[in-house]
C-alpha positions as CSV (number, residue, x, y, z in Angstrom):
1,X,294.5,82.9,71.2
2,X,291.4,80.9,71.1
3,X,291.2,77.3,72.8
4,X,289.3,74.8,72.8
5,X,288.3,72.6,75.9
6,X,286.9,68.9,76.0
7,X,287.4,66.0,78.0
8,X,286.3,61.8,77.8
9,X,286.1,59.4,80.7
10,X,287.3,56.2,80.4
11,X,286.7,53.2,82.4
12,X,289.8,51.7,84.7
13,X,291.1,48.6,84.6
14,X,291.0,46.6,87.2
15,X,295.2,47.1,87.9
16,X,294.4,50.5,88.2
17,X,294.7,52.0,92.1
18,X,291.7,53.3,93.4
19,X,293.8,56.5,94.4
20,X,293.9,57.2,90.8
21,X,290.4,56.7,89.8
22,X,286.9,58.4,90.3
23,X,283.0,58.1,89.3
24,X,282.1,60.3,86.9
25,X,278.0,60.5,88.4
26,X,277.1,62.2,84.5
27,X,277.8,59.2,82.3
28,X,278.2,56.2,84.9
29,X,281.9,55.5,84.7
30,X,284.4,54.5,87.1
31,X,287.8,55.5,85.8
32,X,289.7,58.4,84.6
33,X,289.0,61.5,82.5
34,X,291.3,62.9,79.6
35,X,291.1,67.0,79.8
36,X,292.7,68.3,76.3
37,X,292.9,71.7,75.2
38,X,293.7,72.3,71.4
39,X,294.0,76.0,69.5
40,X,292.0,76.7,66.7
41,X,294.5,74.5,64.5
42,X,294.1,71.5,66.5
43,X,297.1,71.4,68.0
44,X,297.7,70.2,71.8
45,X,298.3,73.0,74.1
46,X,297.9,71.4,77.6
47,X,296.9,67.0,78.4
48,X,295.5,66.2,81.5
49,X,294.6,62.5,83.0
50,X,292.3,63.2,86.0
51,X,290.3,60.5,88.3
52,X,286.5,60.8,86.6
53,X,285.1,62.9,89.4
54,X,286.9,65.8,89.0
55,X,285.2,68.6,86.5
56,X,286.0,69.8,83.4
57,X,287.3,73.5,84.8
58,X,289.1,72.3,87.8
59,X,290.7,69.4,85.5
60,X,292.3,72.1,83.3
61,X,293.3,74.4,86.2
62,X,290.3,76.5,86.1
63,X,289.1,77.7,88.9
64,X,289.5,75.1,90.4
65,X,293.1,74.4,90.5
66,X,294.3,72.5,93.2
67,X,291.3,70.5,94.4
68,X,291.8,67.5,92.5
69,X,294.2,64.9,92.4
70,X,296.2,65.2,88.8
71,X,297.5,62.0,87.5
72,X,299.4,63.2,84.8
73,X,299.9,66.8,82.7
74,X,301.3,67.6,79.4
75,X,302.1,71.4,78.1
76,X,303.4,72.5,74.6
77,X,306.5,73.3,74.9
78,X,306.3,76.1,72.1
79,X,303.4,77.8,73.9
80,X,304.8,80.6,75.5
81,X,301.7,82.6,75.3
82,X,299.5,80.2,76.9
83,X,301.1,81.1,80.6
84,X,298.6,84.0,80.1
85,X,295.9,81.3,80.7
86,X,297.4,80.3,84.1
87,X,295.6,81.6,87.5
């Protein structure tokens, strides 16, 4: 199966706890960052809401799994072949 990997910051409100938030040093933000993986189709496979400083791979659970703080995840539920991706 082939995925596909992006991810946006987006500035926090100010009601938004510092806890949950980071500087993302590359485009200037102070906020969170959206990780989404989609299959060739376009359809969601995993949603992750990160603070901004955490990377692209270690977001996702690449690699760097564990390191940062993850504010919220979402997982296809009919995607039983995507555990395969998992470390």
């Amino acid at each position: 199966m082939t995925l596909i990997v992006d991810s946006q910051s987006v500035k926090g409100a100010s009601t938004v706890g510092r806890d949950s938030r980071g500087y993302d040093a590359a485009k200037k933000i102070n906020g969170r960052k959206r990780h989404i993986t989609v299959d060739t189709l376009g359809l969601p496979v995993m949603i992750t809401v990160t603070p901004a400083d955490i990377q692209d791979h270690e977001g996702l659970g690449g690699g760097g799994a564990g390191r940062g703080p993850q504010i919220g995840s979402q997982r296809g539920e009919d995607r039983t072949r995507s555990n395969r991706f998992k470390r």
